[in-house]
DOLO-386005 format. One record per residue (C-alpha): residue number from 1; x, y, z. Coordinates in steps of 0.001 Angstrom, whole numbers, plus 500000, padded with zeros to 6 digits. Example, Ala and Ser with C-alpha at 12.3 -4.5 7.8 and 13.67 -1.06 7.14 Angstrom:
ATOM   pamar        x        y        z
ATOM       1   512300   495500   507800
ATOM       2   513670   498940   507140
This chain:
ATOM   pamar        x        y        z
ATOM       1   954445   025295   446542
ATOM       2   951145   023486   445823
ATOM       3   950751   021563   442382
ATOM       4   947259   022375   441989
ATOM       5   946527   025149   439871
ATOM       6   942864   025264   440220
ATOM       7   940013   023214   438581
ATOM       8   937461   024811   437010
ATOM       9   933289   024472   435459
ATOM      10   932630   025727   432001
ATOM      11   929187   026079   431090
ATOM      12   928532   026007   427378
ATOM      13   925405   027630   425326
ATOM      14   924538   028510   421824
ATOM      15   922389   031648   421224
ATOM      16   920862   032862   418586
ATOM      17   922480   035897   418375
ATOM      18   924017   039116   420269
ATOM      19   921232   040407   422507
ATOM      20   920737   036480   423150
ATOM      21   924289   036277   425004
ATOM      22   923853   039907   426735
ATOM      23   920586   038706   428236
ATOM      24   922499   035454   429183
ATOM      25   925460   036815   430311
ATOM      26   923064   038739   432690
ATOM      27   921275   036443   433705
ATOM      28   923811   034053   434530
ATOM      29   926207   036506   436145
ATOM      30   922912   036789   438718
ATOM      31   923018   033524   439585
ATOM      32   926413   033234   440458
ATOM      33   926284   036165   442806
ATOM      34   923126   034891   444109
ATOM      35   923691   031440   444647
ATOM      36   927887   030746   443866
ATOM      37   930607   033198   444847
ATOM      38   929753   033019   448726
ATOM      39   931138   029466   449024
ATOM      40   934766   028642   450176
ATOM      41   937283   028195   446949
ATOM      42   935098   030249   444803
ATOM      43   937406   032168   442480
ATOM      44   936046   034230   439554
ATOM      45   933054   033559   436743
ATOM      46   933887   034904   433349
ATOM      47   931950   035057   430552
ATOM      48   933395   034601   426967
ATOM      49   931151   036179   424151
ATOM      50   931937   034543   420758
ATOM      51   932435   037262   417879
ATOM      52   929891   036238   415857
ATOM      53   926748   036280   418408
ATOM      54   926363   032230   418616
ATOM      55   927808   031284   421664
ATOM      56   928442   031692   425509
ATOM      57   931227   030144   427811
ATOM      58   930582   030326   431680
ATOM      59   934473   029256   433177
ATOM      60   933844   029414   436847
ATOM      61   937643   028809   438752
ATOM      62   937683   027419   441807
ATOM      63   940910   027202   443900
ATOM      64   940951   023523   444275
ATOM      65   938427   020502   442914
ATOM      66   938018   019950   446572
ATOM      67   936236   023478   446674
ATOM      68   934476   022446   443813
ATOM      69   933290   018661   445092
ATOM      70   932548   021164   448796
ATOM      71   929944   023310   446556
ATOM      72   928091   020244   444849
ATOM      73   927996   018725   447463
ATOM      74   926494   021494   449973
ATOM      75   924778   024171   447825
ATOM      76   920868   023934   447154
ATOM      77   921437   023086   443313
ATOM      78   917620   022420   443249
ATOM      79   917341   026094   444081
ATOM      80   920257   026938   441701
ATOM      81   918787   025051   438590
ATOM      82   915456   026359   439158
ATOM      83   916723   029686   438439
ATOM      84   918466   029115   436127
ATOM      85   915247   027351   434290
ATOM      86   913910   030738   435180
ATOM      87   916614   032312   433487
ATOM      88   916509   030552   430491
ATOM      89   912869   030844   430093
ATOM      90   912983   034723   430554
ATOM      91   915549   035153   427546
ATOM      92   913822   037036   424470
ATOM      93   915879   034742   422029
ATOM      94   916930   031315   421990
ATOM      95   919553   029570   424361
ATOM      96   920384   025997   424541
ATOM      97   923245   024033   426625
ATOM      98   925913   022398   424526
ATOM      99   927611   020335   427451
ATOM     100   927193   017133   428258
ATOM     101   927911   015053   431132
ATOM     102   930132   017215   434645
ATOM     103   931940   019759   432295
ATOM     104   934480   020377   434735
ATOM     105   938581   020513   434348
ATOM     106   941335   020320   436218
ATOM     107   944640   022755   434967
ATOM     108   947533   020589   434538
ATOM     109   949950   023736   432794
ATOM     110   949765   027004   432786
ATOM     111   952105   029258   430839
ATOM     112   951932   033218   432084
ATOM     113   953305   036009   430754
ATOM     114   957302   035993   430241
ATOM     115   959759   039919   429353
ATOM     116   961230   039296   426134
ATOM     117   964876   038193   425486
C-alpha cells in the first residue's frame, strides 16, 4: 500500500461578492478543462464558495507530487496564465489572488468516514 495520499494546489481569491465567485468559479473551471485535467495524475478541481460571497478556493488533487512537478514542468503555463489574465480581466466584479509563493501541499493524514460504535 503506497504512503502517498496525494498532494494537492489550492488557489486562493477574494471577491467582492456572490456573482464575483460564480463568474470565477466559471471561469476557472474552463481553464482547468482546457488546459489541466488531460495530464497524467490529474485528479479532481473543486471549488469552495465561502458563505458570505468573499472568497474562492481552487484545491486541484493530483495523485502524486510527482504528477504535479510532471505538469509544471511540461504544460504551456505561459498559455495557462494568459488565460487566466483573460479570465480575471473578463470578471464584472473584483477578484484578487491571496496566495503567495507555490501554494501547494502534500496530505500527510487523512481520516474518512468510520460506522458508529
Amino acid at each position: 500500500m503506497s504512503n502517498d495520499l496525494g498532494f494537492s494546489s489550492i488557489i486562493d481569491y477574494t471577491v467582492d461578492g456572490p456573482a464575483t465567485q460564480a463568474e470565477l468559479v466559471s471561469a476557472f473551471a474552463e481553464i482547468q478543462e482546457q488546459w489541466v485535467s488531460f495530464y497524467p495524475g490529474y485528479l479532481s478541481a473543486r471549488f469552495h464558495v465561502s458563505t458570505d460571497g468573499t472568497r474562492v478556493y481552487n484545491v486541484v488533487q493530483w495523485a502524486s507530487e510527482a504528477d504535479y512537478r510532471d505538469f509544471v514542468e511540461t504544460s504551456d503555463t505561459e498559455g495557462r496564465m494568459a488565460a487566466i489574465e483573460k479570465a480575471l480581466a473578463g470578471l464584472s466584479g473584483k477578484a484578487e489572488p491571496r496566495m503567495t509563493g507555490a501554494p501547494t501541499y502534500r496530505v500527510v493524514r487523512e481520516i474518512g468516514p468510520r460506522e458508529r460504535n
